[in-house]
C-alpha positions as CSV (number, residue, x, y, z in Angstrom):
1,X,78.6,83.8,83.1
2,X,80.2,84.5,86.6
3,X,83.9,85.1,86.7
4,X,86.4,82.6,88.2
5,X,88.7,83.2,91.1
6,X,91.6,81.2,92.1
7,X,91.0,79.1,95.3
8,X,92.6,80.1,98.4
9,X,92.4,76.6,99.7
10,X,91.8,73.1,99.3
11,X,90.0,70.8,101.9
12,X,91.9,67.7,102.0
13,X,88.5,65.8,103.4
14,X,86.7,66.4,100.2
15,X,88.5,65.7,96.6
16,X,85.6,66.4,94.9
17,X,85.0,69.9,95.9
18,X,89.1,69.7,95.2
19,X,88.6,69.0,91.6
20,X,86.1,71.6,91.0
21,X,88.1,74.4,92.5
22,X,91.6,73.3,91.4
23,X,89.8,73.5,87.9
24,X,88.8,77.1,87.8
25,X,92.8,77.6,89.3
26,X,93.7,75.8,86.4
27,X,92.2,77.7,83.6
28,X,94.7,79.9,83.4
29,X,97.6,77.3,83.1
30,X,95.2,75.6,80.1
31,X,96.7,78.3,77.7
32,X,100.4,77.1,78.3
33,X,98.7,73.8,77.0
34,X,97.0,75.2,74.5
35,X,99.9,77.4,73.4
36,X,103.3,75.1,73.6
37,X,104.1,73.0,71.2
38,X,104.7,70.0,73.1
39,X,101.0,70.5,74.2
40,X,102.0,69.6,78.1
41,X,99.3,68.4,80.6
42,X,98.7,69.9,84.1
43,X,98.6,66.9,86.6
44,X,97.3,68.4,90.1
45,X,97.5,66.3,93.0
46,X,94.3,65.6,94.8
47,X,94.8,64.4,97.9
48,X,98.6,63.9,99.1
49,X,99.5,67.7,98.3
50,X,96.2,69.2,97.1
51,X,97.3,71.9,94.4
52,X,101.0,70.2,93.5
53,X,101.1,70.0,90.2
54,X,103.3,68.7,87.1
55,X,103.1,69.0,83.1
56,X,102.8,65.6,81.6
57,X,103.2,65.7,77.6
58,X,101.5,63.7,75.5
59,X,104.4,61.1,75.4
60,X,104.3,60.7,79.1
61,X,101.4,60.5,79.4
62,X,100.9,56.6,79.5
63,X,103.7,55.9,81.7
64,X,102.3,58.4,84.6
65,X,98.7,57.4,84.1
66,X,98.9,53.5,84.1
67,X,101.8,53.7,86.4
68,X,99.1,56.0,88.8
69,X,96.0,53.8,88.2
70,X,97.7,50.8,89.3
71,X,99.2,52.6,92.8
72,X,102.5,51.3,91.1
73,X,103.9,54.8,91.8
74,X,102.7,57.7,93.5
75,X,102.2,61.2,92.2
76,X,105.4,62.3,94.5
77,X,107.4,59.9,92.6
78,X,106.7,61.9,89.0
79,X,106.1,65.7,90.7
80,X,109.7,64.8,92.1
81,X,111.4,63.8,89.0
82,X,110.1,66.6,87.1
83,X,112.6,69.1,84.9
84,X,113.5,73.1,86.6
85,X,110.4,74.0,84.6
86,X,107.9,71.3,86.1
87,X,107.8,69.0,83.4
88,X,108.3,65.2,83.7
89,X,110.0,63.4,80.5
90,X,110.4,60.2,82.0
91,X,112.8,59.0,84.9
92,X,116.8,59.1,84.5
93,X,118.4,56.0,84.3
């Protein structure tokens, strides 16, 4: 098995590409999912800000993904409201 390296780049032209090489990056941040007990998600932006990324835990998850699916809000709009650690828990107010 060959060994994974982090990406130095992403091309904004091609989100497929992206996704594979934001997913070897990502390995590494899997075992803070794997490890914390709220089980927290790693969102990664595709295409805005290739590489920004968020945890989503299991609670949030609905909310960010219907509220994504539906282009009702943006990945911006969650990465922004996100705690000093880069966790979102929902929107104040």
């Amino acid at each position: 098995m060959g060994t994974r390296t982090r990406p130095t780049s992403v091309t904004r032209n091609t989100p497929a590409s992206a996704s594979v090489e934001l997913d070897a990056a990502a390995s590494d941040d899997d075992k803070l999912t794997m490890s914390d007990d709220e089980r927290p998600l790693l969102a990664v932006d595709l295409y805005t800000e290739p590489g920004r990324t968020f945890r989503v835990p299991p609670r949030w998850y609905r909310e960010v993904s219907a509220n994504l699916s539906i282009a009702n809000l943006d990945f911006d709009d969650f990465a922004d409201s996100a705690d000093q650690v880069g966790t979102f828990r929902g929107f104040d107010g």
